[in-house]
Wavefront OBJ file of the C-alpha trace (Angstrom):
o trace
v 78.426 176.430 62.851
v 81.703 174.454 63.805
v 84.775 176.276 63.847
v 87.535 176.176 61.934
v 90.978 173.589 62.444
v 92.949 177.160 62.581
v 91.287 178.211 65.385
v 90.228 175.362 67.529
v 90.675 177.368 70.627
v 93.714 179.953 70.269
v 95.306 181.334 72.991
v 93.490 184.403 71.410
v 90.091 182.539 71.707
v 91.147 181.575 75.539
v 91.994 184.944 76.440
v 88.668 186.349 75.331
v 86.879 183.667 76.788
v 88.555 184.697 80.490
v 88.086 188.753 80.205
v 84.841 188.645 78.162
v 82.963 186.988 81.109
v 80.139 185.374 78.751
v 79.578 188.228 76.965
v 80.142 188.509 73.266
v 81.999 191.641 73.175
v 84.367 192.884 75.557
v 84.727 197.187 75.885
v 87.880 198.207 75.679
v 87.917 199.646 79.013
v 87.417 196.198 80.715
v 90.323 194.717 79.127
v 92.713 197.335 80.148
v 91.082 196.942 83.502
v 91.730 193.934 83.566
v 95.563 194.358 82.186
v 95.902 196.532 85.114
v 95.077 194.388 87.515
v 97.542 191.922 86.543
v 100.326 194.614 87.301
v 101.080 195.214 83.485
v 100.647 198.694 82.349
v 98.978 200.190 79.242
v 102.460 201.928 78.820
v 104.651 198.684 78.852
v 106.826 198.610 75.817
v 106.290 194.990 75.835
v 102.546 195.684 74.654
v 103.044 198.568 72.110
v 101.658 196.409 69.609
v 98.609 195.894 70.944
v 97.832 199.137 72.448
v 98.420 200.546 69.104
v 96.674 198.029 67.290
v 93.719 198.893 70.548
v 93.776 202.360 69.422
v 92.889 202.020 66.054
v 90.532 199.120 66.274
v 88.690 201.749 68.665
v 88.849 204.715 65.904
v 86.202 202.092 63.652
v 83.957 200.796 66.491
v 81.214 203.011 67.381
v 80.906 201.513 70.688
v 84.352 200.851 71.870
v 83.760 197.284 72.191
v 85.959 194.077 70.570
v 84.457 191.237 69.594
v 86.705 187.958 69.104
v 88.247 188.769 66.053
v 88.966 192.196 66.406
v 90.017 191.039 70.248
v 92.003 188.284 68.303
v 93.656 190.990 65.856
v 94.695 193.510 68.740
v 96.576 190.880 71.153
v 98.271 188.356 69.042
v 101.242 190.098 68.418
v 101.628 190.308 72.348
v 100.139 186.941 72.816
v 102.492 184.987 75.218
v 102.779 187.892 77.308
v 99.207 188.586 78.298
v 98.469 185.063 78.322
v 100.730 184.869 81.327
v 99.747 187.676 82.685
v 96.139 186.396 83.003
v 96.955 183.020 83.763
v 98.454 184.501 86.823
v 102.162 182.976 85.841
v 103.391 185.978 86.960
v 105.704 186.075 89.850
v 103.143 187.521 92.269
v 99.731 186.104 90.780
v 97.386 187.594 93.230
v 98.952 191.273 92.586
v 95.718 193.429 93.284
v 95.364 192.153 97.427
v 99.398 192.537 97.627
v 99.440 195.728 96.792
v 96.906 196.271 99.147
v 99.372 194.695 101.866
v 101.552 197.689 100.423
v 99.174 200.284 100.309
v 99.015 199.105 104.041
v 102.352 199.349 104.838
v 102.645 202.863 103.277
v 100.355 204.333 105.144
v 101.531 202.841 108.221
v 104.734 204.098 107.776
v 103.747 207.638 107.362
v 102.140 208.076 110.689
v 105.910 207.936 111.438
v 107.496 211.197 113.245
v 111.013 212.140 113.549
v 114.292 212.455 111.240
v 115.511 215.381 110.029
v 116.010 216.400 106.082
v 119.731 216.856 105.223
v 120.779 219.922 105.111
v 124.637 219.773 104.776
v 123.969 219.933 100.807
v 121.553 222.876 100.909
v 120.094 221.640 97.619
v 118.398 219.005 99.593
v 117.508 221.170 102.532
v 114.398 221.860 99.971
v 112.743 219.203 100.013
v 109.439 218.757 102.154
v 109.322 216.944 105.052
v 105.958 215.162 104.198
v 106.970 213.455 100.736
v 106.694 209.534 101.072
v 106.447 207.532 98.061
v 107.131 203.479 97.518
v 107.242 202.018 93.759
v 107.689 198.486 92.691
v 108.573 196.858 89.268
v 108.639 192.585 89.696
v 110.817 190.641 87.391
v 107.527 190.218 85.241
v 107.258 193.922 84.712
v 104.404 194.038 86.990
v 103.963 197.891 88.769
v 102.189 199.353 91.289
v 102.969 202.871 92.909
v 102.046 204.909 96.106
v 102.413 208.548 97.275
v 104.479 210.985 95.643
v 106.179 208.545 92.863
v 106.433 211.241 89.978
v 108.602 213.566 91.879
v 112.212 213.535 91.088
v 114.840 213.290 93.376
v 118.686 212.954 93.239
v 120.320 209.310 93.609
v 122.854 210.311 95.864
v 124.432 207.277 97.543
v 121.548 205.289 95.553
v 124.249 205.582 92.542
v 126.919 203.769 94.569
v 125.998 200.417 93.743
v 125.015 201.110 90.087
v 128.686 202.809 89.400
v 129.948 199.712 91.235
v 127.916 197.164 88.715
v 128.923 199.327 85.666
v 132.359 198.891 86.495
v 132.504 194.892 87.141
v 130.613 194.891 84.051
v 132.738 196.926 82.256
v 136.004 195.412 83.680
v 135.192 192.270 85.801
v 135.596 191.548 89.233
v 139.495 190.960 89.556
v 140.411 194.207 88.051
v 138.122 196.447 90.494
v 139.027 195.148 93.346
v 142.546 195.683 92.791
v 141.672 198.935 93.887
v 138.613 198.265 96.289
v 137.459 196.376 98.991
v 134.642 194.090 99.868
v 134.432 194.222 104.147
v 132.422 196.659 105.733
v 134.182 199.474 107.286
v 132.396 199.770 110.687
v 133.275 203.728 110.236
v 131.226 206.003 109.055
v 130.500 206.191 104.973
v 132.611 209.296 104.636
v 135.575 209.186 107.013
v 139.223 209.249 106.137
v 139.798 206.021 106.607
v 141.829 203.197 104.387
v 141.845 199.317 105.146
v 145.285 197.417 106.016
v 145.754 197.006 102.196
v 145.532 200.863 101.745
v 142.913 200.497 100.094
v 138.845 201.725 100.497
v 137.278 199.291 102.799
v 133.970 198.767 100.025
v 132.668 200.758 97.418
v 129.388 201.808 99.330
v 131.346 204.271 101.458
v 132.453 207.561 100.002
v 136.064 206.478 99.433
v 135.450 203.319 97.663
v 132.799 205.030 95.517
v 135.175 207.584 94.532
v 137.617 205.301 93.662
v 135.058 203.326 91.650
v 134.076 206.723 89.540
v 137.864 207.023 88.839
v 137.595 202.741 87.250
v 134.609 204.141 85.012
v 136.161 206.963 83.758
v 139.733 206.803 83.397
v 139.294 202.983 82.570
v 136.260 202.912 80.624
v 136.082 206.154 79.004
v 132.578 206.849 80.490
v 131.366 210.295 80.326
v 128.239 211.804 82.280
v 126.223 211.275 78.910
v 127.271 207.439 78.680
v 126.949 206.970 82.548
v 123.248 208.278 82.177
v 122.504 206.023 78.443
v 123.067 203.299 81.092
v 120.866 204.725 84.070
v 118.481 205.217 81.087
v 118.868 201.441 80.315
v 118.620 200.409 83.810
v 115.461 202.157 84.081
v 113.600 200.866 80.799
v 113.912 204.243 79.521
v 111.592 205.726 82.206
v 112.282 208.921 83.885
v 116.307 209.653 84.261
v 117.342 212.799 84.527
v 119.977 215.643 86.337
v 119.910 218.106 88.769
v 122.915 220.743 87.724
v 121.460 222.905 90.961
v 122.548 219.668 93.154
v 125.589 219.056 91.098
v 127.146 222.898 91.823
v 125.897 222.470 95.404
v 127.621 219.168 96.397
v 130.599 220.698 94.513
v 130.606 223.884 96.847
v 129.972 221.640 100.025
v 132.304 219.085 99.158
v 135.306 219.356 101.713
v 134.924 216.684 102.865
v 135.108 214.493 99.911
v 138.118 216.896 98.376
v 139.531 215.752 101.290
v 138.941 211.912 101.149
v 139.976 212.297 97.293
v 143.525 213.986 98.142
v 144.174 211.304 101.108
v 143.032 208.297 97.564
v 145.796 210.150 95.839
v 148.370 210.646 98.473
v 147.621 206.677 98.981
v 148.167 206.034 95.371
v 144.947 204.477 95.632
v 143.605 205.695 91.480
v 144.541 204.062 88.389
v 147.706 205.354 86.835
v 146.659 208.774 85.056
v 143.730 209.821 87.265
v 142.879 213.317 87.309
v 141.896 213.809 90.883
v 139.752 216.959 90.355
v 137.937 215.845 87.412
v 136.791 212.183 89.086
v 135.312 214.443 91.976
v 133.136 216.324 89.374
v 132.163 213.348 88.201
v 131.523 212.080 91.351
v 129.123 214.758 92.357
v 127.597 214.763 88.985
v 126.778 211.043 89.563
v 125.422 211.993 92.912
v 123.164 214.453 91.408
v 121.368 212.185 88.968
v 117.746 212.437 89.219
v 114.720 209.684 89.313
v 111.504 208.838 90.485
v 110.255 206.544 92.614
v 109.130 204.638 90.212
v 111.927 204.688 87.639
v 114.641 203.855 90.269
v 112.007 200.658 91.036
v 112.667 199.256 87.832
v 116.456 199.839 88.170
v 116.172 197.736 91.096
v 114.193 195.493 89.710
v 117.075 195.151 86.551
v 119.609 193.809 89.591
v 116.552 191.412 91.077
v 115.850 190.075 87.279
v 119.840 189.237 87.493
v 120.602 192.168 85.041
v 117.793 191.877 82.658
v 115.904 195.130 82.511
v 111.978 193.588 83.514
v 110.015 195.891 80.606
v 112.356 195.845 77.929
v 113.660 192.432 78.097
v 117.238 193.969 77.554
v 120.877 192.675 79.145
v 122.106 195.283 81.111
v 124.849 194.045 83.319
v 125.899 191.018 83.319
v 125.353 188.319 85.873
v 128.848 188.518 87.583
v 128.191 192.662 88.461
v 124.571 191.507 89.608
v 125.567 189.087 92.158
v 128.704 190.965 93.341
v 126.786 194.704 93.398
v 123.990 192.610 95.730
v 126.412 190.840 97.967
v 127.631 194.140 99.060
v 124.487 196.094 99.018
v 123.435 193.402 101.289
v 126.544 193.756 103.562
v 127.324 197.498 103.170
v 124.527 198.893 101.644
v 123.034 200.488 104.485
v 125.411 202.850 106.635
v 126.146 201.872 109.910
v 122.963 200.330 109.900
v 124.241 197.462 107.512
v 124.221 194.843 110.192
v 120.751 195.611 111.928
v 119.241 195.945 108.653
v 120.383 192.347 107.324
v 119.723 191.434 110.269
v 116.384 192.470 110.323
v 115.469 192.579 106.692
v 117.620 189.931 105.112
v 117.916 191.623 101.558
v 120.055 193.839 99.724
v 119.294 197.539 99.652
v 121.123 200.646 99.573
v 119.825 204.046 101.346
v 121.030 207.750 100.260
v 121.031 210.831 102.003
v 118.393 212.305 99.788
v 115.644 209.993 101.566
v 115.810 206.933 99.395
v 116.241 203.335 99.771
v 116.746 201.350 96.709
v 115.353 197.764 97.840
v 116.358 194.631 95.816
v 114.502 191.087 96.532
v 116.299 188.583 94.095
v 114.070 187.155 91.485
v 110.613 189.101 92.694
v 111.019 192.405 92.483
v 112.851 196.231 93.136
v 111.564 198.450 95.513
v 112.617 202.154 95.759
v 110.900 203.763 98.710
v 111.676 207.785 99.109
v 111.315 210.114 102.326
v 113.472 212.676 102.796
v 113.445 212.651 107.020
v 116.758 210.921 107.975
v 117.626 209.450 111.382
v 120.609 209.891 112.968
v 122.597 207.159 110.407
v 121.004 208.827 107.614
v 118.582 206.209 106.512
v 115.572 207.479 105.663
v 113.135 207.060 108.705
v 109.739 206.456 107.243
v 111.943 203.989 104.820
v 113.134 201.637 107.163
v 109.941 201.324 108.821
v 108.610 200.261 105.270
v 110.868 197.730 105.059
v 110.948 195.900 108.381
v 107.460 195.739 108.001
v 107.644 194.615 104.681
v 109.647 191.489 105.832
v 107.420 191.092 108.802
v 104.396 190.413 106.837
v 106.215 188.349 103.755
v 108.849 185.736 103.677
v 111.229 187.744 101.438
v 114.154 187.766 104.073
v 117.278 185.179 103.160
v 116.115 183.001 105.353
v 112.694 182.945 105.620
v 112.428 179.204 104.299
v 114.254 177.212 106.240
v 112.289 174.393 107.681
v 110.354 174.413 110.799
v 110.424 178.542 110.379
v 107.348 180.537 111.021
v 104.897 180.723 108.543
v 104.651 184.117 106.972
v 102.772 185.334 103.542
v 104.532 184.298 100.544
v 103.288 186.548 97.743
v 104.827 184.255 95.363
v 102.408 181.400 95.891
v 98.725 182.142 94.517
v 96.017 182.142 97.205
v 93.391 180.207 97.130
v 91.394 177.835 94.702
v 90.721 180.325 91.945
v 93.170 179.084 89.182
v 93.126 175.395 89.773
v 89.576 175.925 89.364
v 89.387 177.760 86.675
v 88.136 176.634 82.902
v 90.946 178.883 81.507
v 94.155 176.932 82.436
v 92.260 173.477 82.128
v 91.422 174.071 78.766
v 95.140 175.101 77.946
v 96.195 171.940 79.790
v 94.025 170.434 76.718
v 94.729 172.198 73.679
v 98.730 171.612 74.714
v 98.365 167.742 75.539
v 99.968 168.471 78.826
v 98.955 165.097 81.063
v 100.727 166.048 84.203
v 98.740 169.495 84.523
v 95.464 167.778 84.233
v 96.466 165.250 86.905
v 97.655 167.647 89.457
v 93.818 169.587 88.497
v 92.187 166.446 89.171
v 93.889 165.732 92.168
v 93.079 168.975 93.631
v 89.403 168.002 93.109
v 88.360 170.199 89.773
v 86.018 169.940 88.051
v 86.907 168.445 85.045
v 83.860 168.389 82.951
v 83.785 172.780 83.087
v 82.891 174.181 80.114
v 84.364 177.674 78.514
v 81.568 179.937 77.236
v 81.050 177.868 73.992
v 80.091 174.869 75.983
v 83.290 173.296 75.186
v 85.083 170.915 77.696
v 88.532 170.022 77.665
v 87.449 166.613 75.857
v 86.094 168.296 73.184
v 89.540 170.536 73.329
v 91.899 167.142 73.079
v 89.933 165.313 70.712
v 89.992 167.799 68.431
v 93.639 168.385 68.939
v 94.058 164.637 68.426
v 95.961 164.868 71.664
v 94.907 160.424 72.421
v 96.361 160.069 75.737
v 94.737 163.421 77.203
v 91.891 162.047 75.891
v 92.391 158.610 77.496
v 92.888 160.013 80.933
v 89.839 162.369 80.911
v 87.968 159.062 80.284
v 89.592 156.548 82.012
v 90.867 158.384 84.985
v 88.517 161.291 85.819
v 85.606 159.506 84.075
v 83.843 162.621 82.462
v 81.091 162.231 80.259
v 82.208 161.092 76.953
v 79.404 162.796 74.713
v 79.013 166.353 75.832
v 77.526 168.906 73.103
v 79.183 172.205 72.183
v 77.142 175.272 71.237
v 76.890 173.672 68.117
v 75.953 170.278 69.143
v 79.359 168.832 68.298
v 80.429 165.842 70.571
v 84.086 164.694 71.457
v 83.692 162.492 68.513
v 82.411 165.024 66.106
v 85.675 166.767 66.666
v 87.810 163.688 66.294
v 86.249 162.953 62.901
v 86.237 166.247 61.741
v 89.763 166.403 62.036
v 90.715 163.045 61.345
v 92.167 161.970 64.577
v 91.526 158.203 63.929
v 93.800 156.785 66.890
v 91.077 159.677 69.193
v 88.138 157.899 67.310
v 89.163 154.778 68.297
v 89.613 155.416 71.704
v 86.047 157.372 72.021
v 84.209 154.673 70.298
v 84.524 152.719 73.419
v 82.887 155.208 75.845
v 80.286 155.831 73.659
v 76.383 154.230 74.384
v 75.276 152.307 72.071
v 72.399 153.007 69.814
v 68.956 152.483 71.160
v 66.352 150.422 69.637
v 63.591 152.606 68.420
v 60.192 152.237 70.972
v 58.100 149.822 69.887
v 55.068 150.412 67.712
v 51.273 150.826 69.243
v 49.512 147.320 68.707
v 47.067 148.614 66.198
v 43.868 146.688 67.430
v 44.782 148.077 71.360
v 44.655 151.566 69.820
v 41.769 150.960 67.709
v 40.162 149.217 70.546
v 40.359 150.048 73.741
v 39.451 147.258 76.646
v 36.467 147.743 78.518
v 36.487 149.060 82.181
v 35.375 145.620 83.281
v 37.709 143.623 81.400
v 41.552 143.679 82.571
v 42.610 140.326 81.466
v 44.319 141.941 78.573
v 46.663 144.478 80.429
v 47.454 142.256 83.679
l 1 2 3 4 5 6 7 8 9 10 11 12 13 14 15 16 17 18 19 20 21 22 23 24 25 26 27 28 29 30 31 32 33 34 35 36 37 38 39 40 41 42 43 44 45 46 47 48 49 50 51 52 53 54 55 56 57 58 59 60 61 62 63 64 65 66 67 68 69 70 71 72 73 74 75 76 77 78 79 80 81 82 83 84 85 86 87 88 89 90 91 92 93 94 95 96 97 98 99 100 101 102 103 104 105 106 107 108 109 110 111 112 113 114 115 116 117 118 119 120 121 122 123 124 125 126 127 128 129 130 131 132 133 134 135 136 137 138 139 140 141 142 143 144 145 146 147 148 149 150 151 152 153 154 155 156 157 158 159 160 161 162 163 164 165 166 167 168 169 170 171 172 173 174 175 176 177 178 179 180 181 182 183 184 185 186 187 188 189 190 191 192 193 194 195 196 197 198 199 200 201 202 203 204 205 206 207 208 209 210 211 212 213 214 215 216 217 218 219 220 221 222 223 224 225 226 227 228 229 230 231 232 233 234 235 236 237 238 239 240 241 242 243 244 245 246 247 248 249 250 251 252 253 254 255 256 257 258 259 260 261 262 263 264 265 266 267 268 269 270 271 272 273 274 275 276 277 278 279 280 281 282 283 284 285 286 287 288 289 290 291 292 293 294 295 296 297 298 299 300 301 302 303 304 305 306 307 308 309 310 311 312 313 314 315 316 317 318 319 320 321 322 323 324 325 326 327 328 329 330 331 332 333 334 335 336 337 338 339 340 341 342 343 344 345 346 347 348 349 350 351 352 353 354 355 356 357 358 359 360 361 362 363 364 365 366 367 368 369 370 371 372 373 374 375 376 377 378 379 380 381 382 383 384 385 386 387 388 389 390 391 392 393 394 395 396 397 398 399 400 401 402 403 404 405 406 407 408 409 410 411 412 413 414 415 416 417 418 419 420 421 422 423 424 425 426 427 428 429 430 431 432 433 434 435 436 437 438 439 440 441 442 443 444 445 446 447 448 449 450 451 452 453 454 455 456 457 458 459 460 461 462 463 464 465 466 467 468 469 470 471 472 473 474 475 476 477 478 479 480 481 482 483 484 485 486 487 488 489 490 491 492 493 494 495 496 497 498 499 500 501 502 503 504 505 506 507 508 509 510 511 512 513 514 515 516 517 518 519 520 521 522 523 524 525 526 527 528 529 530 531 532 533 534 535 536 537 538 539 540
């Protein structure tokens, strides 16, 4: 049976072609297996079609297994997405063995001893020494998650760089740093300390940040509830919530930052019509907003997708607070370890007392990596170690690529010859006409005769496409056989025809053999009389 012009191999077809490994039926637990090892998740918002659609295709199979149409019916409305996903066009295509590289790390980094929980805010004195967790969300929305990612924690100094985003977005970069600076201090984050200008040295210290709450609130009108609609946003709606037992605590504790606030005001250093008191509440209640590890990834990965939340496809700052909130992170983010750790690491980050260090590498992913023993800056010990090793196995670090540097992995690039040789993306190469694909495939020595599991090659694909100078270069160039059957015992040509691709006709006729003669027929006396042993004359 030939198929159908409509159909003449969908993405759909393709897809199931790749997961269904020869088989006619895929179960429905292999092809979320094999979603998650692409680094998509069943919970994506991106694929609530489809999982719905998965869930009630499964209510009217008995066995739990899609065949190609019902395949076909669950993923189309997500179509582009998972075809990327499997064609490994994601940022990191080999995502299973690198998260085994951070797996690696992780557990490396908990053998760690040392640092001490911070106590000065008893809220945080609670937490247990032994929690270590490391999310990451890439720009593609891919996830993966070790340790103890589901238990919330408060921001703390986390938030500095978000407040600082929401306010260039909100009011652009002139206007905030009217009021702000952009050097590091070389001081520590929460001294009393003003630049030459009078004014905060950055807004990752305690002064600049509480300067930066007064911008969003007197300024902007943000209240707690509209400051957390945007963590919410930041976070693809994941986990975002508030600790009120943190909030009164830091309040209670605060001296020291009643006492930075009064020096802002004696300084004049607030908007015209700040309320002193009430930014300081709002300070602490920004402090005190709670996450996970893996919601605060995908924040981070919002500012490495250049404000672009990665699994909801939504604008959330705009690119001017991106690239400003990272410059600093990058130069201030880090206490007065800023210098050793850009040193060292190369990327923008920020670390909080409450263990965490929000880790940002510009267009691959957000990191958030959570451990609540600080050393003696108040970086959080088992964190750090994450990250230098991080950038001592990959080449994530600013300057990684210059020429002549040492090779290190770059989880960007796919390993090995699996795609290239894969039917999958040669047959897509096909159905879209796309010439330069097939040559660099051809070049890298595939085999460009493969067929998918209906026997199909990627002449039968462009023929039947009518895509003529695909079909040229397959014949002319890589010199594949130009009469290959199908399943059905359709040719190249039988395609062409079918669909009325003269200009592909004309161009197979010419690599087709010509008709043979039929054999000859049997000399009827030979048959009927056979020579005698002793008499050869007639056969020699």
């Amino acid at each position: 049976m030939r198929r159908k012009a409509g159909i003449l191999p969908s993405l759909e077809d393709l897809l199931f072609y790749t997961i269904a490994e020869g088989q006619e039926r895929i179960p429905a637990h292999k092809f979320t297996t094999a979603l998650k090892a692409t680094g998509l998740r069943t919970g994506d918002p991106r694929l609530k079609e489809c999982m719905e659609m998965l869930k009630v295709i499964m209510k009217t199979t008995s066995d739990g297994a899609l065949d190609r149409h019902l395949f076909k019916k669950c993923v189309q409305s997500n179509i582009v997405l998972l075809t990327q996903a499997f064609r490994k066009k994601f940022v990191i295509p080999d995502f299973q063995p690198f998260c085994a590289h951070i797996d690696e790390l992780y557990h490396n980094a908990k053998k760690i001893p040392g640092g001490q929980v911070a106590d000065y805010i008893p809220q945080l004195a609670r937490f247990s020494p032994d929690l270590w967790a490391v999310s990451l969300c890439t720009v593609d929305g891919q996830r993966h998650t070790v340790g103890d990612t589901k238990v919330p924690f408060c921001l703390q100094s986390c938030v500095k760089p978000l407040k600082y985003a929401i306010a260039v977005h909100d009011h652009g970069t002139d206007y905030v740093h009217r009021f702000i600076g952009k050097e590091p201090s070389g001081l520590r984050f929460n001294k009393l300390f003003l630049n030459e200008d009078d004014k905060p040295h950055n807004p990752m210290v305690n002064a600049g940040a509480i300067v930066c709450t007064s911008l969003i609130k007197v300024r902007a009108h943000h209240t707690h509830t509209s400051v957390m609609d945007f963590m919410n946003k930041l976070a693809g709606n994941e986990y975002v919530g508030f600790s009120n037992a943190t909030f009164q605590s830091e309040r209670e504790s605060g001296d020291r930052n009643f006492a930075i606030g009064y020096y802002l005001k004696e300084k004049k250093c607030f908007p015209e019509g700040t309320d002193m008191t009430s930014i300081l509440d709002f300070y602490f209640q920004l402090c005190s907003i709670e996450v996970t590890c893996e919601s605060a990834s995908v924040m981070a990965a919002t500012l490495a997708n250049g404000g672009f939340c990665p699994i909801t496809g939504e604008r959330v700052l705009s690119p001017e607070a991106v690239r400003n909130t990272l410059s600093l992170m990058h130069s201030c983010g880090m206490y007065d370890f800023s210098g050793q750790f850009a040193f060292h690491v190369g990327l923008p980050a920020k670390s909080g007392v409450s263990g965490g260090i929000l880790l940002v590498v510009p267009n691959v992913m957000g990191v958030m990596c959570w451990s609540p023993p600080l050393d003696k800056l108040g970086n959080s010990v088992r964190g750090i170690r994450f990250c230098t090793d991080l950038l001592s196995l990959c080449n994530f670090h600013n300057y990684d690529n210059l020429k002549h540097f040492a090779k290190k992995l770059d989880p960007r690039r796919e390993g090995g010859d699996q795609r290239v040789k894969s039917v999958i993306n040669l047959l897509f190469a096909a159905y879209t006409g796309d010439v330069s694909a097939l040559r660099r495939f051809a070049l890298s020595s595939m085999d460009m005769e493969q067929r998918d599991y209906d026997s199909r090659t990627a002449l039968h694909v462009a023929a039947a496409e009518g895509h003529a100078e695909v079909v040229r270069f397959l014949l002319e160039a890589c010199k594949v056989n130009a009469v290959p059957k199908d399943r059905w015992g359709n040719t190249p040509m039988d395609e062409a025809v079918h669909f009325g691709h003269h200009d592909v006709v004309t161009i197979l006729q010419d690599y087709h053999p010509p008709p043979q003669p039929p054999p000859p027929l049997t000399p009827p006396l030979l048959a009927l009389n056979p020579p005698s042993g002793n008499n050869l004359d007639g056969l020699l």
